[in-house]
VMD Tcl script that builds the backbone (N, CA, C; Angstrom):
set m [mol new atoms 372]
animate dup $m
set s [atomselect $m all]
$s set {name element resname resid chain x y z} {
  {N N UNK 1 A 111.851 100.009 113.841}
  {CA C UNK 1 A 111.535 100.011 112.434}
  {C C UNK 1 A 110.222 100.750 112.217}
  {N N UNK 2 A 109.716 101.417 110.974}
  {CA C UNK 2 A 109.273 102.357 110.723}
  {C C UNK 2 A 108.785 101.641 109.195}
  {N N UNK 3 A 107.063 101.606 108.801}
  {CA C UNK 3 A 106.949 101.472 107.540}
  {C C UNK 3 A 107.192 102.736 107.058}
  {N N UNK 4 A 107.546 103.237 106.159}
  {CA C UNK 4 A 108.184 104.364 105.147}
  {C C UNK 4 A 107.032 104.359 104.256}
  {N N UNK 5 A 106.557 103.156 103.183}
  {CA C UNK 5 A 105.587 103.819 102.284}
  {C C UNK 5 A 104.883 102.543 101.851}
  {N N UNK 6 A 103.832 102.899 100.939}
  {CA C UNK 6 A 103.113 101.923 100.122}
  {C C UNK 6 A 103.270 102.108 99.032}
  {N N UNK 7 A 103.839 101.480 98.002}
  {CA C UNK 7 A 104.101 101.914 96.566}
  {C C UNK 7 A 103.591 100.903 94.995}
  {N N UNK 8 A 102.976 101.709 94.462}
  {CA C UNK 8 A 102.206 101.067 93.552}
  {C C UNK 8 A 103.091 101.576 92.103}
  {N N UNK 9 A 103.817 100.561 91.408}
  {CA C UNK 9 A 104.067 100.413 89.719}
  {C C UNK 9 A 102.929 100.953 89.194}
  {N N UNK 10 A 103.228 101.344 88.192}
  {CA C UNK 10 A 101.944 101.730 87.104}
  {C C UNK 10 A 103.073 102.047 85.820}
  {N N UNK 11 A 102.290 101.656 84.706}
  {CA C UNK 11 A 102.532 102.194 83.556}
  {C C UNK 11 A 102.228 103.401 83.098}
  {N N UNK 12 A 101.086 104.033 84.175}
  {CA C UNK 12 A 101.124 105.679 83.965}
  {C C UNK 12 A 100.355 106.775 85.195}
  {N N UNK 13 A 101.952 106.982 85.415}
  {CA C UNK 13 A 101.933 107.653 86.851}
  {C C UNK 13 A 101.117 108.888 86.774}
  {N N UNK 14 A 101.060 109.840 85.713}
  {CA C UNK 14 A 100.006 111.026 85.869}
  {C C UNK 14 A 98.425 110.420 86.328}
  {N N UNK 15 A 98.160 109.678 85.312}
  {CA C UNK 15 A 97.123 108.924 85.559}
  {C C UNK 15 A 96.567 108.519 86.882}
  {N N UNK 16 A 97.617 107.597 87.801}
  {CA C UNK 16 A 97.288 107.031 88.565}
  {C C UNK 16 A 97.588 108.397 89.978}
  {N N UNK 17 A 98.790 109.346 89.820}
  {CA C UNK 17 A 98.204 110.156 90.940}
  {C C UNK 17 A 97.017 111.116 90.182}
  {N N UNK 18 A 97.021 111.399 89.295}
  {CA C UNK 18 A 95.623 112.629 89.592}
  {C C UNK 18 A 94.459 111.321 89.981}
  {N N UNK 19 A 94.009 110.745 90.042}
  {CA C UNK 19 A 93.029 109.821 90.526}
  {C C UNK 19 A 92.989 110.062 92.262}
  {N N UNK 20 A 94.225 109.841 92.464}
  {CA C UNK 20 A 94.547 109.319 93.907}
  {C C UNK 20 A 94.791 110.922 94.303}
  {N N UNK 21 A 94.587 111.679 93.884}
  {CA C UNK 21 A 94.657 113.630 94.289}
  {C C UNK 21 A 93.644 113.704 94.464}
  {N N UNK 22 A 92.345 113.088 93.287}
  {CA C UNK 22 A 91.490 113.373 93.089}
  {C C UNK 22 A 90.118 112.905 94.209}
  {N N UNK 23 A 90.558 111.518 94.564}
  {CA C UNK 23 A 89.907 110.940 95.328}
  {C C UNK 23 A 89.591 111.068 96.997}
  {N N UNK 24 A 91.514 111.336 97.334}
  {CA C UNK 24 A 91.907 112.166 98.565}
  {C C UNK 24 A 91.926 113.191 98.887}
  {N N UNK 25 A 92.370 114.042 98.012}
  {CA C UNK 25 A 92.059 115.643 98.131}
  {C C UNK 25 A 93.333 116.067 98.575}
  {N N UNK 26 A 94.476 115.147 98.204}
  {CA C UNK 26 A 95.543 115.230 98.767}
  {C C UNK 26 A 96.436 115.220 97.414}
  {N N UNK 27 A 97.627 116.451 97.525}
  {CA C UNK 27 A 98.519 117.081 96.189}
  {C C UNK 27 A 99.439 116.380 96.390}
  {N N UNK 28 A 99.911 115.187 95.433}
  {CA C UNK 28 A 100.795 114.438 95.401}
  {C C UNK 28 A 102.723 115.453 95.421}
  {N N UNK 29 A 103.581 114.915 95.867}
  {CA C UNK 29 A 104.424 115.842 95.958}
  {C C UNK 29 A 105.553 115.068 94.455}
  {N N UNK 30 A 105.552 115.555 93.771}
  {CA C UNK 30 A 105.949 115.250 92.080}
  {C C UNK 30 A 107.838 115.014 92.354}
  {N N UNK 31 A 108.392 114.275 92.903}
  {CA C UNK 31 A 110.054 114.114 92.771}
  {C C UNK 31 A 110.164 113.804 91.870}
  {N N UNK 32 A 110.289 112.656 90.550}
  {CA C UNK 32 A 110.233 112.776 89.738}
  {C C UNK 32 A 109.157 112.588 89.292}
  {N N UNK 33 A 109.484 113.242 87.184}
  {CA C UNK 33 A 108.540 112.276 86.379}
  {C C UNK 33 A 108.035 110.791 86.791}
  {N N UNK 34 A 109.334 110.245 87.186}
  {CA C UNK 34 A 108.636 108.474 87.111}
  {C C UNK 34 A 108.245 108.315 88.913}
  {N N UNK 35 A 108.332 109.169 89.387}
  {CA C UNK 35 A 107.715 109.091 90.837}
  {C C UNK 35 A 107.209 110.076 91.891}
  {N N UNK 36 A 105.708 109.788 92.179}
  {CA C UNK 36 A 105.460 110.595 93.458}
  {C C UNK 36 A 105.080 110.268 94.835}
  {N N UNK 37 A 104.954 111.133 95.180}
  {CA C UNK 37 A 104.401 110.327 96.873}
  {C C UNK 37 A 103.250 111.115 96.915}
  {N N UNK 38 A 101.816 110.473 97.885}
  {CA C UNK 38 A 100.846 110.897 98.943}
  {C C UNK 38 A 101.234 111.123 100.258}
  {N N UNK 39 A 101.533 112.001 101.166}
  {CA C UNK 39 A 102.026 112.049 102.101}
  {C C UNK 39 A 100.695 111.921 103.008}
  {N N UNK 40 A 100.531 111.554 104.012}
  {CA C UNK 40 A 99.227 111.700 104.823}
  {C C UNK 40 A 99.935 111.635 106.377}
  {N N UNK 41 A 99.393 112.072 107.319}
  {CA C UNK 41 A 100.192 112.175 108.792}
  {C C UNK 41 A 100.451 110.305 108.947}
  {N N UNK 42 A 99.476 109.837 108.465}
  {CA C UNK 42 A 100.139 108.389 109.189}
  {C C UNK 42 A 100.829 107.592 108.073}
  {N N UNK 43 A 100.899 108.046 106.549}
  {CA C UNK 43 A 101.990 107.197 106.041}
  {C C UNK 43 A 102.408 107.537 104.651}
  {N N UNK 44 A 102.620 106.782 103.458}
  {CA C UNK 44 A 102.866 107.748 102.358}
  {C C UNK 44 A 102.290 106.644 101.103}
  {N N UNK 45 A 101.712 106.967 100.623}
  {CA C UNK 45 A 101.396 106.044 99.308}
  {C C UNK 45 A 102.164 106.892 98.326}
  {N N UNK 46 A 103.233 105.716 97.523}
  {CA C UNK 46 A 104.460 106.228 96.981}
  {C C UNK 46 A 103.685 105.898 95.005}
  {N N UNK 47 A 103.924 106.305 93.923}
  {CA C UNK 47 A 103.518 105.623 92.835}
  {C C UNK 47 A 104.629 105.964 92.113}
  {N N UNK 48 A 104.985 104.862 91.817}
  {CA C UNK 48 A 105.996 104.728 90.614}
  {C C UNK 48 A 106.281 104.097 88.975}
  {N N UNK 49 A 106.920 104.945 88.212}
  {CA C UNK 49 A 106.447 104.287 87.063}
  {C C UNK 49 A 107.043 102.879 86.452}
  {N N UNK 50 A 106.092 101.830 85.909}
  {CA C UNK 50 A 107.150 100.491 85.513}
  {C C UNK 50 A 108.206 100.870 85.093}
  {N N UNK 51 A 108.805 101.739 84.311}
  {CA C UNK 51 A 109.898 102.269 84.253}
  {C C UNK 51 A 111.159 102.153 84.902}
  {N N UNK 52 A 111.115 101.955 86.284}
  {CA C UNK 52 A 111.943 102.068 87.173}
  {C C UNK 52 A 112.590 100.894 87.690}
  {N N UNK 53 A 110.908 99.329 87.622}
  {CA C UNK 53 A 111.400 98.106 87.704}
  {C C UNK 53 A 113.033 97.661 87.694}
  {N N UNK 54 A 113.505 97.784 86.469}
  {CA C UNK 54 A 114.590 97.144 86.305}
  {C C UNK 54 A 116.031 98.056 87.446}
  {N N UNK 55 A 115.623 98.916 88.095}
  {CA C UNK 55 A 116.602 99.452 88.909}
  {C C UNK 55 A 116.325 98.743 90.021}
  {N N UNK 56 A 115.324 98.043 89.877}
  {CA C UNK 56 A 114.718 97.254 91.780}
  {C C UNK 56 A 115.428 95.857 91.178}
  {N N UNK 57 A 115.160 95.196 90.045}
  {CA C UNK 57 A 115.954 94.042 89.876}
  {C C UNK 57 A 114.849 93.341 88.632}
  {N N UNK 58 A 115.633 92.478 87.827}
  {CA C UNK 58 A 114.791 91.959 86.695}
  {C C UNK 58 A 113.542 91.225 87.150}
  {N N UNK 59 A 112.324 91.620 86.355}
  {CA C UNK 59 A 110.675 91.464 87.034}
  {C C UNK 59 A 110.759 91.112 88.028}
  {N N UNK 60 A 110.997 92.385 88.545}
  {CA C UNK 60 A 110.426 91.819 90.185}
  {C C UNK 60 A 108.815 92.550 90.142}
  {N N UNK 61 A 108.354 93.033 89.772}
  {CA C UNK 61 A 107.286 93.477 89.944}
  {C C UNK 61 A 106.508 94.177 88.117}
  {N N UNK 62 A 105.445 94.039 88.496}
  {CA C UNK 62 A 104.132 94.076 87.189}
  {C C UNK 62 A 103.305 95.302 87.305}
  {N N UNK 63 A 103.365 96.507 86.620}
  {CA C UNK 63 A 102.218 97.292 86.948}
  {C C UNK 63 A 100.744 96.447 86.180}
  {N N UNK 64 A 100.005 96.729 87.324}
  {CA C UNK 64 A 98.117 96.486 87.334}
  {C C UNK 64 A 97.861 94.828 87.421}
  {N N UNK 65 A 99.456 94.154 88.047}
  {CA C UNK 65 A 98.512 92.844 87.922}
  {C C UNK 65 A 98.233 92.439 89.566}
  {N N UNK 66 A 98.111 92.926 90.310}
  {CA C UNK 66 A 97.532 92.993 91.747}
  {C C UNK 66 A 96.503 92.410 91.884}
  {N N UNK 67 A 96.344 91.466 92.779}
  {CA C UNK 67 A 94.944 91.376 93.229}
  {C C UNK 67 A 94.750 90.859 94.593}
  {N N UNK 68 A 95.914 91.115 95.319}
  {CA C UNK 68 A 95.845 90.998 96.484}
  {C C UNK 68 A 96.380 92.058 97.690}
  {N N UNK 69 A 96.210 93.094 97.605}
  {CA C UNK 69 A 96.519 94.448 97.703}
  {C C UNK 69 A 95.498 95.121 98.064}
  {N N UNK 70 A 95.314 95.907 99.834}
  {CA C UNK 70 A 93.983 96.444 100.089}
  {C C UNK 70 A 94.358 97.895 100.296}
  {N N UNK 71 A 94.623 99.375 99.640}
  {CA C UNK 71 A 95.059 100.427 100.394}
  {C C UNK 71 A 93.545 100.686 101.467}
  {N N UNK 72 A 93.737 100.916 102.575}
  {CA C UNK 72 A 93.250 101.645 103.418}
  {C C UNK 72 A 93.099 102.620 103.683}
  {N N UNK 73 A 92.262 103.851 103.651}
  {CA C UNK 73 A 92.205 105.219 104.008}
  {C C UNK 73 A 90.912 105.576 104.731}
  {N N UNK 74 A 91.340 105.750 106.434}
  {CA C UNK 74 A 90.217 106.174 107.423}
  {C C UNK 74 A 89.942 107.571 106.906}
  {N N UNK 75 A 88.388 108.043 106.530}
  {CA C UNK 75 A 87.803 109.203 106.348}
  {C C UNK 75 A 86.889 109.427 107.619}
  {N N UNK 76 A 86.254 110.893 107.192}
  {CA C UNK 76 A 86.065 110.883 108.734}
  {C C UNK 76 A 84.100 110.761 108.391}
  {N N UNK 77 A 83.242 110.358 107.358}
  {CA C UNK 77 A 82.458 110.137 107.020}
  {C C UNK 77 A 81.956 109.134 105.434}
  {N N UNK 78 A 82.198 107.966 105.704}
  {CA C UNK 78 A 82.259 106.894 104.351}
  {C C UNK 78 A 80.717 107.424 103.696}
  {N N UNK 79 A 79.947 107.320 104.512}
  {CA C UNK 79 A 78.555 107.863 103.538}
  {C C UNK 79 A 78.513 109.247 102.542}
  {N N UNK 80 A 79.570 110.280 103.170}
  {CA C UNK 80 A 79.287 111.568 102.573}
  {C C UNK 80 A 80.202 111.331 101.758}
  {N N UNK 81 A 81.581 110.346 101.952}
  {CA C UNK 81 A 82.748 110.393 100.885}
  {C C UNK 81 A 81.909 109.361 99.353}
  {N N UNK 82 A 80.828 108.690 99.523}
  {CA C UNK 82 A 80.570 107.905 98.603}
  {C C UNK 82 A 79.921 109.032 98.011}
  {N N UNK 83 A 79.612 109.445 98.662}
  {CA C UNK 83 A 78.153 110.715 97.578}
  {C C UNK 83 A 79.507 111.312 97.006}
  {N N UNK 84 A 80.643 112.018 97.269}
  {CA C UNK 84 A 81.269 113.111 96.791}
  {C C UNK 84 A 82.066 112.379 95.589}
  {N N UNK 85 A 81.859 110.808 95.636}
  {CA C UNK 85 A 82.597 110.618 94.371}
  {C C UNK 85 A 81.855 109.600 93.398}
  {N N UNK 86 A 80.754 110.146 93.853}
  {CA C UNK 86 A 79.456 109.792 92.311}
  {C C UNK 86 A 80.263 110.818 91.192}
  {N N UNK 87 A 80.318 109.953 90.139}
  {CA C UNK 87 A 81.009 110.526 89.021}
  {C C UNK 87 A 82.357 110.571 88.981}
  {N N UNK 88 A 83.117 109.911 89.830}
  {CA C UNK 88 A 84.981 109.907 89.901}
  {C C UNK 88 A 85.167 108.639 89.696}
  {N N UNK 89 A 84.393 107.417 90.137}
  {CA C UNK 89 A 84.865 106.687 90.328}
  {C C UNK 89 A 83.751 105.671 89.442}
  {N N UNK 90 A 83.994 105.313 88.429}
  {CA C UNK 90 A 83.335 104.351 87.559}
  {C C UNK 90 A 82.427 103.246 87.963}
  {N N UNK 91 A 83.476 102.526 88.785}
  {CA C UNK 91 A 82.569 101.156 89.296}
  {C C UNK 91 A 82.691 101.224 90.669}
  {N N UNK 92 A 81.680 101.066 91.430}
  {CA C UNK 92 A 82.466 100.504 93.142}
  {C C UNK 92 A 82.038 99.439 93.258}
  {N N UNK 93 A 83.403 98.731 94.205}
  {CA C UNK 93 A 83.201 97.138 94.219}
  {C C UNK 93 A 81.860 96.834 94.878}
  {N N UNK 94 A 81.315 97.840 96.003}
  {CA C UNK 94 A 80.327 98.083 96.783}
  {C C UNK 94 A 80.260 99.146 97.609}
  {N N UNK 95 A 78.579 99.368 98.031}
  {CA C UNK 95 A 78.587 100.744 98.768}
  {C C UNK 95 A 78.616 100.555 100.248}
  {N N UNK 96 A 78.551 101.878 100.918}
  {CA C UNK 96 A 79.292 101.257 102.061}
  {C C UNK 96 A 78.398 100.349 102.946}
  {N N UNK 97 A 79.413 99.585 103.477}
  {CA C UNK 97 A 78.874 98.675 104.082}
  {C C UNK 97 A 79.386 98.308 105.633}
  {N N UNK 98 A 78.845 97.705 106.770}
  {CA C UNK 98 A 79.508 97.791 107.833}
  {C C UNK 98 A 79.374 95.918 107.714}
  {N N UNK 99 A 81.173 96.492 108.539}
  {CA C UNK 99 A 81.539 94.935 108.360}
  {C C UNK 99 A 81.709 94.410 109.936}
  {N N UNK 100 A 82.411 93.421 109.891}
  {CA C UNK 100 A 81.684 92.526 111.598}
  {C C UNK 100 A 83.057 93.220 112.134}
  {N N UNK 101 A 84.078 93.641 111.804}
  {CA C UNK 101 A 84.971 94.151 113.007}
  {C C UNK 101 A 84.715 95.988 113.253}
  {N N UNK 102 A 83.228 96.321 113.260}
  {CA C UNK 102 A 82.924 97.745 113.269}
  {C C UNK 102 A 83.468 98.661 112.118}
  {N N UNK 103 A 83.824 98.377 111.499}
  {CA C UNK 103 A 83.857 99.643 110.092}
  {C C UNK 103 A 82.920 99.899 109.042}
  {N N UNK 104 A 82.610 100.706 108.916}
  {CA C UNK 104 A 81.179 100.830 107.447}
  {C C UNK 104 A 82.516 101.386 106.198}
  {N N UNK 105 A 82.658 100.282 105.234}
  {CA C UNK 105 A 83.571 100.437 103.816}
  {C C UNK 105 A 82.788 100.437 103.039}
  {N N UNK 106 A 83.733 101.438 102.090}
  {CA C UNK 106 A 83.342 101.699 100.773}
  {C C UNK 106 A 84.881 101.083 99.580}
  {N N UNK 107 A 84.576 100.306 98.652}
  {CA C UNK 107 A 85.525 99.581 98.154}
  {C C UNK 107 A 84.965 100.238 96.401}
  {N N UNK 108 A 86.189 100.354 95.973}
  {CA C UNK 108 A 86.526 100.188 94.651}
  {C C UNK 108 A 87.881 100.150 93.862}
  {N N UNK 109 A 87.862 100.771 92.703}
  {CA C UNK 109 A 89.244 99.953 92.124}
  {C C UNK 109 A 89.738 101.364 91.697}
  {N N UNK 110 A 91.278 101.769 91.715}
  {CA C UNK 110 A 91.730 102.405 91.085}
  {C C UNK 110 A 91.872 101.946 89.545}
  {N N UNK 111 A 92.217 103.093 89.078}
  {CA C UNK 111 A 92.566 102.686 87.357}
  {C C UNK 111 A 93.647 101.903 86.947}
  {N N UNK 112 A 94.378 101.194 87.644}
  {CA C UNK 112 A 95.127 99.815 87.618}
  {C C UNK 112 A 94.608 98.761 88.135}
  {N N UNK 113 A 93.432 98.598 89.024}
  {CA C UNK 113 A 92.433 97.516 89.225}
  {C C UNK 113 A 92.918 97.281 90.736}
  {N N UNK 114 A 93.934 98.142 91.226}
  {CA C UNK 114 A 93.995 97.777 92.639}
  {C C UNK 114 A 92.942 98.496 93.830}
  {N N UNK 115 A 92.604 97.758 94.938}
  {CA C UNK 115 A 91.636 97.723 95.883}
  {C C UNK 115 A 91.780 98.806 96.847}
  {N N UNK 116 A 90.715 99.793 96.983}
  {CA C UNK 116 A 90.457 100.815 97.595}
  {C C UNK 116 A 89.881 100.732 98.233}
  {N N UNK 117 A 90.019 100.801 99.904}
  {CA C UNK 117 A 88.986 101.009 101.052}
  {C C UNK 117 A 88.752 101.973 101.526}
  {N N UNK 118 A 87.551 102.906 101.518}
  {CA C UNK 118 A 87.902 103.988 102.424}
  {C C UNK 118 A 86.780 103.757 103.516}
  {N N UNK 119 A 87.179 104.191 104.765}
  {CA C UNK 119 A 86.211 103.211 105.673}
  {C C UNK 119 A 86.321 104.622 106.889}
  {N N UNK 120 A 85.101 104.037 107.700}
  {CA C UNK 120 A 84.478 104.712 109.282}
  {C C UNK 120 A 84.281 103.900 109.885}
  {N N UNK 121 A 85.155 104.044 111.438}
  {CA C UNK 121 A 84.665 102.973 112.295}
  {C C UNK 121 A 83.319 103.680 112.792}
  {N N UNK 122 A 82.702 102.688 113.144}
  {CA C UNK 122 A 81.598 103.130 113.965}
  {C C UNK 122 A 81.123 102.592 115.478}
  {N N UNK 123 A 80.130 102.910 116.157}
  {CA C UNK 123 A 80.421 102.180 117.511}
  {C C UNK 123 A 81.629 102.567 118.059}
  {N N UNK 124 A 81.498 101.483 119.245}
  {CA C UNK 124 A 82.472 101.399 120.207}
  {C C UNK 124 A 83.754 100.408 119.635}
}
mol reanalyze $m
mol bondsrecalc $m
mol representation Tube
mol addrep $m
């Protein structure tokens, strides 16, 4: 078995990939209007529009009410990625910080309020 993707509802998919283009530097690949993918070598963050819900099955899912949801994205410098997105990113939950299992994170919220890590291990 093989995870395939991470996929986030939203009520507005332009929105939520140019953010996530914007942040990664990565050109979302547009299949449809109501859906795109992030492709990255190790996985795919998929965004789709609430729109689509009712083809997955009646509410099964809520765009922006998340709050237990961490995307992960290893960069290859968290200090220089915080400087490059002074001015992209409104609030950060915090700056980076190194946490007790060796990573220095940088956390904030996309424009649906879900949780963004982008992190550097450091050390051994």
């Amino acid at each position: 078995m093989q995870l395939a993707a991470t996929r986030i509802i939203t009520d507005d998919v332009d929105t939520l990939v140019g953010f996530y283009e914007k942040v990664t530097g990565i050109e979302a690949a547009r299949l449809h209007p109501l859906f795109a993918e992030l492709r990255t070598e190790s996985g795919v963050l998929a965004i789709s529009s609430s729109q689509t819900v009712p083809l997955l099955g009646e509410n099964v899912a809520e765009a922006a009410a998340n709050r237990t949801l961490v995307l992960d994205f290893h960069v290859d410098d968290v200090d220089a990625t915080y400087a490059a997105l002074q001015g992209t990113i409104d609030t950060f939950v915090n700056e980076p910080t190194l946490m007790p299992w060796g990573n220095k994170s940088l956390l904030f919220r996309d424009p649906d309020g879900n949780l963004v890590n982008f992190f550097t291990p450091v050390g051994d």
